[in-house]
C-alpha positions in Angstrom: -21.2 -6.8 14.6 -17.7 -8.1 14.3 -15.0 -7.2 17.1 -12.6 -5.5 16.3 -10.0 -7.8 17.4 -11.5 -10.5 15.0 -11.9 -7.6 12.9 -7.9 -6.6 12.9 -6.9 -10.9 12.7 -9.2 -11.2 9.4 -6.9 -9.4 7.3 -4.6 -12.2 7.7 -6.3 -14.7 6.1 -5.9 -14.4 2.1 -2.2 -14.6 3.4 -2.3 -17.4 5.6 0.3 -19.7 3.4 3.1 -16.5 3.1 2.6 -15.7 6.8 3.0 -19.0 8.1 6.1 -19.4 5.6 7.2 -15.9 7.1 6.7 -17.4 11.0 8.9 -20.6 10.1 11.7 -18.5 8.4 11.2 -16.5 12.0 11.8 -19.7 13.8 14.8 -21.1 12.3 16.5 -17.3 12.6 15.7 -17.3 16.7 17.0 -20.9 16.2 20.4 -20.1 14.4 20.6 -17.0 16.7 20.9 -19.4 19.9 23.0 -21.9 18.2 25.6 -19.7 17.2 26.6 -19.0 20.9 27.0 -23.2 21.9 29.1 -23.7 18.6 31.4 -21.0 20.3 31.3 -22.5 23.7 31.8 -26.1 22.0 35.2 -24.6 20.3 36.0 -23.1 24.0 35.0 -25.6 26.7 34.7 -28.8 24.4 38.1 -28.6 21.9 40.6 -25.7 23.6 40.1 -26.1 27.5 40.4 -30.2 26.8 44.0 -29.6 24.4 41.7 -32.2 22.1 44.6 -34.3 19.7 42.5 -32.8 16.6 41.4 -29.4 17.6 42.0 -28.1 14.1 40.2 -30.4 12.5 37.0 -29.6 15.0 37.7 -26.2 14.9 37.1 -26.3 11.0 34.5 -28.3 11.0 32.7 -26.2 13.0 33.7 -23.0 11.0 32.1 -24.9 8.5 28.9 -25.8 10.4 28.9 -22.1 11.8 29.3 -20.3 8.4 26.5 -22.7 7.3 24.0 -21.5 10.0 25.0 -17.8 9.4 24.3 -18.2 5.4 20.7 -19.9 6.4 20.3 -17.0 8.8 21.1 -14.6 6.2 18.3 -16.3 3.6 15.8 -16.6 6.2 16.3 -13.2 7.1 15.9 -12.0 3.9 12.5 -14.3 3.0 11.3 -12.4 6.2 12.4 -9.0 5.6 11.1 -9.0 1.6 8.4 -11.4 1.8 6.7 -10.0 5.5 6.6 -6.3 3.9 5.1 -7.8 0.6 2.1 -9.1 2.7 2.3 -6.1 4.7 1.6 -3.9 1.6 -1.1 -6.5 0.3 -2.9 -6.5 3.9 -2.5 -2.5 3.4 -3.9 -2.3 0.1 -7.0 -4.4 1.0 -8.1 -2.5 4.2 -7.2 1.0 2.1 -10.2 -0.8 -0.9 -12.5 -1.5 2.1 -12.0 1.6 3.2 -12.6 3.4 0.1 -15.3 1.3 -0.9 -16.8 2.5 2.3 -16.7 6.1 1.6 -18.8 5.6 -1.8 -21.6 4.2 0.5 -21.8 7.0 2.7 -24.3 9.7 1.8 -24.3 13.3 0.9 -25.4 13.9 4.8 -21.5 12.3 5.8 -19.6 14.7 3.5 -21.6 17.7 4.7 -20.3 17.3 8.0 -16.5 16.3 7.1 -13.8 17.6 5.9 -11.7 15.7 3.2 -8.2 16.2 4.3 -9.3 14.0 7.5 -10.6 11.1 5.4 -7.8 11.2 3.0 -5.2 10.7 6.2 -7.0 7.7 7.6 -7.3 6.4 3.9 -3.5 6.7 3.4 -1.1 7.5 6.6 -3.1 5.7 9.3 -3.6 2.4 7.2 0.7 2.7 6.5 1.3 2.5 9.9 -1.0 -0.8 10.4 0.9 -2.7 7.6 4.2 -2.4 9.0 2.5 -3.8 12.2 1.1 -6.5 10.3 4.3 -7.3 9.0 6.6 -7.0 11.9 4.4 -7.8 14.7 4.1 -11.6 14.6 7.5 -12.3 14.0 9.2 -9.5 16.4 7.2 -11.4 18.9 7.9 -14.6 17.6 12.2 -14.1 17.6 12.2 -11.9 21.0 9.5 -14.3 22.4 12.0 -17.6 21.7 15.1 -16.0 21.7 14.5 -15.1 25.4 13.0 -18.2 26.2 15.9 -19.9 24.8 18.5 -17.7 26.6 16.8 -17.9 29.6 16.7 -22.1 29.4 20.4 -21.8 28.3 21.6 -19.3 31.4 20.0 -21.2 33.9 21.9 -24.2 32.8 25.5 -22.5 33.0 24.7 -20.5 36.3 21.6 -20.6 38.2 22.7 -17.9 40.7 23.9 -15.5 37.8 20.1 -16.4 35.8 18.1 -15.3 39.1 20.3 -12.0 39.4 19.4 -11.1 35.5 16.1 -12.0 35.6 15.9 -9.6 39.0 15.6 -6.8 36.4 12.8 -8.2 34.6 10.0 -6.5 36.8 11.2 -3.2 36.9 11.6 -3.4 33.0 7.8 -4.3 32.6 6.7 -2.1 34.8 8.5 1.0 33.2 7.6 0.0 30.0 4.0 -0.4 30.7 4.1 3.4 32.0 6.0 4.9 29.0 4.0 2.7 26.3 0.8 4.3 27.8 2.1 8.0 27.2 3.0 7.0 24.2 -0.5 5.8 23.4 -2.0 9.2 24.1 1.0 11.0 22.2 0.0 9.3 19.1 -2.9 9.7 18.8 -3.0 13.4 19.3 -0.5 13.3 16.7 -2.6 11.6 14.4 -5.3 14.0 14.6 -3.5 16.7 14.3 -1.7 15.6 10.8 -5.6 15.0 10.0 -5.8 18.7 10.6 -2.9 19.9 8.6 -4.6 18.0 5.5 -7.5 19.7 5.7 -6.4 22.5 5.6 -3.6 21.8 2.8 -6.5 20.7 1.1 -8.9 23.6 1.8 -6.0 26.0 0.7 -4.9 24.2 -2.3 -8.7 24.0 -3.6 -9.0 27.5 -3.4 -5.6 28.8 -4.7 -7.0 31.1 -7.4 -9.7 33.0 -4.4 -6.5 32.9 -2.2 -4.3 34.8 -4.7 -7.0 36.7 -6.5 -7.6 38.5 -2.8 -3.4 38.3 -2.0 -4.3 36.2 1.3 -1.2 34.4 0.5 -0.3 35.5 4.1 -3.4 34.1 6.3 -3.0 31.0 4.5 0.1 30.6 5.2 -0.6 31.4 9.1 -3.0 29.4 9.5 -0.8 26.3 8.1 1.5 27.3 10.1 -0.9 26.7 13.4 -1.7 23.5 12.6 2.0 22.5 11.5 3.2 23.8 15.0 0.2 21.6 16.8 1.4 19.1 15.0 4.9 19.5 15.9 4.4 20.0 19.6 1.7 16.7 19.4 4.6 14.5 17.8 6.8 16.1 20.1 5.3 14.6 23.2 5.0 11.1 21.3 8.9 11.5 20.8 9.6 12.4 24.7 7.5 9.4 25.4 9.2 7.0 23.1 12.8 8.4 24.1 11.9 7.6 27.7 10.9 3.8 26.6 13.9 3.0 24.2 16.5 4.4 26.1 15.5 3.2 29.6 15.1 0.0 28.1 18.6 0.2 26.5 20.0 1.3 29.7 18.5 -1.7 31.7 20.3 -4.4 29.4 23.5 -2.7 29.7 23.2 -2.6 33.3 22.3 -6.5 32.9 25.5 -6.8 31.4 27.6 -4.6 33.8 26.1 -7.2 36.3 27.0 -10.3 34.7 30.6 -9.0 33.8 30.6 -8.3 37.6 29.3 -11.2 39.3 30.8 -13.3 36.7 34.3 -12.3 37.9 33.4 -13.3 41.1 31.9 -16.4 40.6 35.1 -17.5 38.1 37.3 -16.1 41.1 35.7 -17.9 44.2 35.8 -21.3 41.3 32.1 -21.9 40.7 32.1 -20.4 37.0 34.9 -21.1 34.5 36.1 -18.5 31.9 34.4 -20.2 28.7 30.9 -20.4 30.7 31.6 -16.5 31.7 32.4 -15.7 27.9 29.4 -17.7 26.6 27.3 -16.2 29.4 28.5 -12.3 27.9 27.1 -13.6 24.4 24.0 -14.3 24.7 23.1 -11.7 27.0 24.0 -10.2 24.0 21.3 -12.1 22.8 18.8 -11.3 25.2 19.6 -7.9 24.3 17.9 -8.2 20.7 14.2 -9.7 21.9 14.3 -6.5 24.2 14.5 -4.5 21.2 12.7 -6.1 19.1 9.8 -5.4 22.2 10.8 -1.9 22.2 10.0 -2.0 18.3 6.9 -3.9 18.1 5.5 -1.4 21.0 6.4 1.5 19.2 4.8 -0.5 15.9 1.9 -1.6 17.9 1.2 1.9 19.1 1.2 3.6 15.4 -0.8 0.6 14.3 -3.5 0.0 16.6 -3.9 4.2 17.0 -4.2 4.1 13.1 -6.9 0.6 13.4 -8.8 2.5 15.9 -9.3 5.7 13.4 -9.8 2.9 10.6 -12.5 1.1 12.4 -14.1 4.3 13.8 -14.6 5.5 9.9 -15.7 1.5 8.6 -18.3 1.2 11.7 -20.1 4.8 10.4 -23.4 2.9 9.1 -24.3 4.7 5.9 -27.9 6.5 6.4 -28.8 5.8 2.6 -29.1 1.9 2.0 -30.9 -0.2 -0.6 -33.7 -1.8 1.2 -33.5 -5.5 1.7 -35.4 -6.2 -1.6 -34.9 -3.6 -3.4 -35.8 -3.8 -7.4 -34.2 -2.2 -10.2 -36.3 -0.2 -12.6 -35.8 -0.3 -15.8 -37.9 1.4 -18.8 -38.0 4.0 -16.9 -40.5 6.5 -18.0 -40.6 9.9 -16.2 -43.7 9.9 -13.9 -42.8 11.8 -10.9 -44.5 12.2 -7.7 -43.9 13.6 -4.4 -46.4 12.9 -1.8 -46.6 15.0 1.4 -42.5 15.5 1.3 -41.0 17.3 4.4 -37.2 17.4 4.7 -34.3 18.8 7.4 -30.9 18.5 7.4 -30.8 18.0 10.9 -32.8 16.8 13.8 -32.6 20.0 15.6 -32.7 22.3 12.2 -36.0 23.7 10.9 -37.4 22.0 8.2 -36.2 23.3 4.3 -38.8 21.3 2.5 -42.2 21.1 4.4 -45.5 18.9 3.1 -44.6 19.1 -0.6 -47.1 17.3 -2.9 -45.8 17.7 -6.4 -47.3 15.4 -9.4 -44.9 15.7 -13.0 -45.6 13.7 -15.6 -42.8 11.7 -18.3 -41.9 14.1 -20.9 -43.0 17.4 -19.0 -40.3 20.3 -19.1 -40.6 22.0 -15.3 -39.1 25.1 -14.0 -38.5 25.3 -9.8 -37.9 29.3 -9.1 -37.8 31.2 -5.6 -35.9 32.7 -3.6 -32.5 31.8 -2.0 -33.0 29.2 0.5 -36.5 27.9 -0.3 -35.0 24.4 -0.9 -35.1 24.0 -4.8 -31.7 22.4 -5.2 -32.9 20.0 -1.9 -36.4 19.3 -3.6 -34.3 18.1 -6.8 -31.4 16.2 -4.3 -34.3 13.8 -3.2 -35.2 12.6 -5.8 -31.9 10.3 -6.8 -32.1 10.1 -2.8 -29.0 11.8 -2.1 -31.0 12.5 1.0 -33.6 10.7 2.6 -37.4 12.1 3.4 -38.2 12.6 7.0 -41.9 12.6 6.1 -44.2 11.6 3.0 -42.8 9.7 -0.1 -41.6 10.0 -3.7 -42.7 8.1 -6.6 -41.1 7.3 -9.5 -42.8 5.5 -12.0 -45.4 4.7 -9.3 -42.2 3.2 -7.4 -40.9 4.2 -3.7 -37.7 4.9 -4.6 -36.8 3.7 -0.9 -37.9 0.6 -2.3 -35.5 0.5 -5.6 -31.8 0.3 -5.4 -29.8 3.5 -5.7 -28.1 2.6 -8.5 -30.5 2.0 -11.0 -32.4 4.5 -9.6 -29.3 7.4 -10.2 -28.9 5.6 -13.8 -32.1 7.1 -14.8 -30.7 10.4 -13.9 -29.1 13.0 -15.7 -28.0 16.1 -13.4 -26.2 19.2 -15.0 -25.0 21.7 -11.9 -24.2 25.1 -11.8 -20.9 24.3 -10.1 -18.9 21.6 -12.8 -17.0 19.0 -11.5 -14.8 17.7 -14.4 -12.0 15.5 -13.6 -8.4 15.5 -14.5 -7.6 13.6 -17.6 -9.0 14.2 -20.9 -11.8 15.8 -22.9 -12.7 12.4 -23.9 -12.3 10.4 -20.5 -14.6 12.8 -19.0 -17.2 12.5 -21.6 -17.2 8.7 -21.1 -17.6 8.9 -18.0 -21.4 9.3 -19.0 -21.1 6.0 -20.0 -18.1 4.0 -19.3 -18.2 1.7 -21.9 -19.1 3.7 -25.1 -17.0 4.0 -28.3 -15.2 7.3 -29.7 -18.2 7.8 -32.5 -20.4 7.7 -29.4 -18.6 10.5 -27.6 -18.3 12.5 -31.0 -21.6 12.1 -31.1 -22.7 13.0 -27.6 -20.2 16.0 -27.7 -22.1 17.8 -31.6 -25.4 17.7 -29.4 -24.2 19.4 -26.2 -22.4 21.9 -28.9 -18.9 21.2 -27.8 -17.3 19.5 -31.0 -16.0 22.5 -32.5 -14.6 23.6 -29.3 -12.9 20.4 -28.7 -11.7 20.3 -32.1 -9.9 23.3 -31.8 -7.4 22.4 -28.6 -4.8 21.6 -29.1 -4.9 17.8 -28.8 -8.6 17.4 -29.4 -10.7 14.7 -28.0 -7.5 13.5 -25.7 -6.4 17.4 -24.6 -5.5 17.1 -21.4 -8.0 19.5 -19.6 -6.5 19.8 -15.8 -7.7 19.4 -12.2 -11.4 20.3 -12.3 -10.9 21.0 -15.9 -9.0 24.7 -15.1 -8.2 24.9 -18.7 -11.6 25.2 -20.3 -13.7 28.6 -20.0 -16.8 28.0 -17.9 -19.0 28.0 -20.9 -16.9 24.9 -22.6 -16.9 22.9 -19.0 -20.3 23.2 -18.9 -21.1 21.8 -22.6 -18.7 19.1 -21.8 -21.1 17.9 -18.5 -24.2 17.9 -20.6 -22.2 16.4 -23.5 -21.7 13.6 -20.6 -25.4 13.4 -20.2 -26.2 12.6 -23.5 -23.9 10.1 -23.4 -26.2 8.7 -20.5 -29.0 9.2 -22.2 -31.2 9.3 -19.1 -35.1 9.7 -19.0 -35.2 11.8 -16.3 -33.0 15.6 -16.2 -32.6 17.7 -13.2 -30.5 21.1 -14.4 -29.1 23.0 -11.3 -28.8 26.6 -12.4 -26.5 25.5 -14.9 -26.4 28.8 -16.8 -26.1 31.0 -14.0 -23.0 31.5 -13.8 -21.9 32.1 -17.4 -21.6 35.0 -19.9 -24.2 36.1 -22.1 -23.0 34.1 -25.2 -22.2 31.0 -23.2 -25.4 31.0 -21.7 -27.2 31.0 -25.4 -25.0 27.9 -26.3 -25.4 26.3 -23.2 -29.1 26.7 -23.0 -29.2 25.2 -26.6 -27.6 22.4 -25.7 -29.9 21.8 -22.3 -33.1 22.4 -24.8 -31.8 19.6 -27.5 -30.8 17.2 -24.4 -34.6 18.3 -22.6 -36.3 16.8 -25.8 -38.6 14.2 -25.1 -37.5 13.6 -21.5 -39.1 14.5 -17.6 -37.0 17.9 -17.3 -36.8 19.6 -13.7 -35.0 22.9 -14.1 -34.0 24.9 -11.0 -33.8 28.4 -12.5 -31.9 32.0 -11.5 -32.9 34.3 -14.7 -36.5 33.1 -15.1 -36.0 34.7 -18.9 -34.5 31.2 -19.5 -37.6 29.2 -18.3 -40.1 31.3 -20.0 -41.3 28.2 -22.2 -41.3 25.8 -19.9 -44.5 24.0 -19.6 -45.0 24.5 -16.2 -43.6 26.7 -13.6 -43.4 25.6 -9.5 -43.0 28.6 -7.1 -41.0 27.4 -4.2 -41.2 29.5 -0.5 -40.8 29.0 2.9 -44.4 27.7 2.9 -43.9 25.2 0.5 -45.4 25.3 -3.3 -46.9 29.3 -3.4 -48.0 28.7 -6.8 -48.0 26.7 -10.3 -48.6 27.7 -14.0 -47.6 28.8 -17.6 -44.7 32.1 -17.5 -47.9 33.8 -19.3 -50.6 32.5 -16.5 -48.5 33.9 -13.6 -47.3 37.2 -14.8 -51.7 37.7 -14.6 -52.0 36.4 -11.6 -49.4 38.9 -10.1 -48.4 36.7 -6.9 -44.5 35.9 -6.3 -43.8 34.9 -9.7 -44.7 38.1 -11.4 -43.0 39.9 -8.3 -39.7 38.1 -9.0 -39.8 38.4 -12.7 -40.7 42.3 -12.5 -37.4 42.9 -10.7 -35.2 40.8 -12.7 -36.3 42.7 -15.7 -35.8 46.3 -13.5 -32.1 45.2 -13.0 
């Protein structure tokens, strides 16, 4: 596996030209910055201590120089401040894709134990604070690291005892700054968590709204952000103590730099081994060396945020996805429908019982079959395996006479169609989320898709049709008409292979009659697994598997197992008594 240090570096590279023209315009601003200072001491020492018979004229001329070098300081500047962030964003944008991309690898198993408020801040606020570092790291290193080397190469050759006094305080500024960077390390990090924490449960909240208001918990909500927001506030509270410490200590040690050189400049122009032009130059550019100590101060405070937000980054991007194509891995096509499952046990866990325990199941292409039991028997897992949206721990499922740990997931999951009791219908339009079915089809196709699921008149009727904007999670449309619109997306797949989630459950009476329609039209000719609630609606299936905590109880017709009285009949009997 790559280190993360090469890791971090490789993000450069598609930028390799901009950030090398970034370092040069770096260079000739530290450059310009020490210049300035000797075209001042020329015009003191050189032309006005000597009474030169043309002062002037030299005087000008180096205006003109001077005002030269401060209007290609100015452009440099400016390539570095506009063109570094541009690269910054670009490096930001690619390790947010990577990022993403990495998400959509991760199984069902990763989301079960996360919570999405979490991923979305290292997606977003941790990955901000690494492009500014990006940016402003290599050329805040670059300007302090030669502007100091350059003032101290300039200082020594105006005063070596003055230099060695100066650079006395060098020591005691690393060694406080190693401290207080440390501290602020720790600070951030905490911080970063906890902001993870306040999106969470923004997001928790926020999903729920209509359960939060319907019950008037408007209140508990609302406490329970504010415990996070005052974690969070007392977390970036420490990380601004700590960086308060840093910048002002550091401040306050190059002011006492320059209380010392005023001092023992005085003395040394007094006593006749420093002139008054070498004492002013001297001032300016311990000015200078003022500037890489606060650029130092920035790029720690950058380098903190960036490499806390690059740890969180890499700790998410090194999560190996438990679901991978095998090396391989073939793509079926044709698909027909054949359906095995061979000896299938299944937990969630290592330490959890097992939900699904030495299942053998054979369904043939076109058959029409009903799962039914009781809460918790593992119908919805038994039909979760199947596009592997969770892996086996024992036995093996056939499709088409095909391991489908040997064919890729993709065209594996393009032969299925799944219709769930709980919608999920994206915001946008009625016709964006029919497509999404199939991404490429025409309008006549979605029409088309939308008179078999029974959801064109419906459509019709709102108030912008086809492109009726429908809300987040489709809020707008009755449960009945989201429904039809999710098997109208099926059609529009046209998959072999249907797996239907108790997708009438949940509905009204009426609905229920148009959605079960629709799922009988869209059943027609394909492999139909339907986890059923009301076992009225699975009376014609062609076969019916009883699910319990000991596996598959029993299998037949509605008619066969009402006569055989066993679990079946037991559950049907006190549907119909309700």
């Amino acid at each position: 596996m790559i280190s993360r240090r090469k890791k971090f570096l490789s993000y450069y590279k598609p930028y390799i030209g901009w950030v090398a023209a970034d370092m040069v315009c770096a260079l000739i601003v530290s450059a310009v910055t020490l210049a300035l200072p000797l075209c001042a001491r020329y015009i003191t020492k050189n032309i006005l201590e000597e009474n030169a018979p043309d002062a002037l004229t030299q005087i000008f001329a180096v205006g003109v120089l001077m005002i030269a070098l401060v209007l290609v300081h100015t452009l440099c500047n400016m390539f570095v401040d506009y063109q570094g962030h541009r690269t910054g964003a670009l490096m930001e944008s690619d390790m947010r894709e990577e990022l993403f991309e990495h998400y959509e690898k991760l199984s069902f198993r990763f989301y079960d134990e996360q919570k999405t408020g979490h991923l979305m801040t290292r997606l977003t606020n941790d990955i901000f604070w690494l492009s500014e570092l990006y940016h402003h790291g290599p050329e805040d290193l670059t300007i302090a690291a030669l502007n100091f080397l350059g003032t101290f190469i300039i200082l020594l050759n105006i005063n070596v005892g003055l230099s060695v006094i100066t650079f006395l305080f060098l020591p005691l500024m690393a060694i406080y700054a190693f401290y207080f960077n440390k501290r602020m390390n720790l600070a951030l990090r905490r911080t970063k968590d906890r902001i993870g924490d306040i999106n969470a449960q923004v997001e928790d909240t926020l999903a729920g709204i209509r359960v939060v208001k319907s019950f008037a918990n408007e209140d508990i909500e609302r406490s329970k952000f504010t415990i996070e927001n005052d974690r969070f506030v007392a977390s970036r509270s420490e990380g601004y103590k700590s960086e308060a410490y840093f910048s002002g200590g550091m401040i306050a040690f190059t002011q006492l730099i320059t209380v010392v050189v005023v001092v023992f400049g005085g003395v040394s122009i007094v006593n006749g081994s420093l002139d008054l032009a070498d004492l002013v130059t001297y001032v300016l550019y311990v000015g200078i060396l003022v500037e890489p100590v606060l650029r130092l101060v920035n790029f720690s405070r950058l380098y903190q945020e960036g490499i806390t937000g690059f740890s969180r980054f890499m700790d998410m991007l090194e999560i190996a996805p438990d679901i991978e194509d095998a090396p391989n891995a073939i793509d079926l096509h044709h698909v027909r429908g054949d359906i095995a499952f061979h000896r299938v046990s299944f937990k969630y866990k290592e330490d959890y019982h097992d939900v699904l325990r030495d299942i053998s199941l054979d369904i043939k292409a076109g058959e029409y079959i009903a799962l039914v039991g009781s809460s918790g028997v593992g119908k919805s897992t038994l039909c979760s395996l199947i596009p592997r949206f969770y892996d086996v721990n024992k036995g093996q499922i056939l499709v088409d006479g095909y391991d489908i740990r040997d064919v890729s997931q993709q065209s594996l999951r393009q032969q299925i169609g799944m219709v769930h009791q709980d919608v999920y219908l994206f915001a946008g339009s009625v016709a964006e989320n029919i497509r999404y079915g199939k991404p490429d089809a025409c309008d006549e196709e979605i029409v088309e898709a939308a008179k078999k699921a029974n959801a064109h008149d419906f459509i019709v009727a709102l108030p912008d049709g086809y492109n009726t904007d429908i809300g987040q999670r489709g809020v707008k449309l009755s449960g009945g008409q989201k429904q039809r619109l999710s098997i109208a997306r099926v059609f529009l797949k046209n998959p072999p292979i249907l797996i239907f989630d108790e997708a009438t459950s949940a509905l009204d009476n009426e609905s229920e009659k148009a959605v079960q329609a629709s799922l009988e039209a869209l059943s027609e000719h394909r492999t139909t697994l339907v986890i059923a609630h009301r076992l009225s609606t699975v009376r014609n299936a062609q076969r019916i598997v009883v699910l319990t905590d000991n596996g598959i109880d029993e299998e037949g017709t509605h008619d066969e197992l009402i006569i055989r009285g066993g679990t079946y009949a037991n559950l049907y009997n006190v549907q119909l008594r309700i």
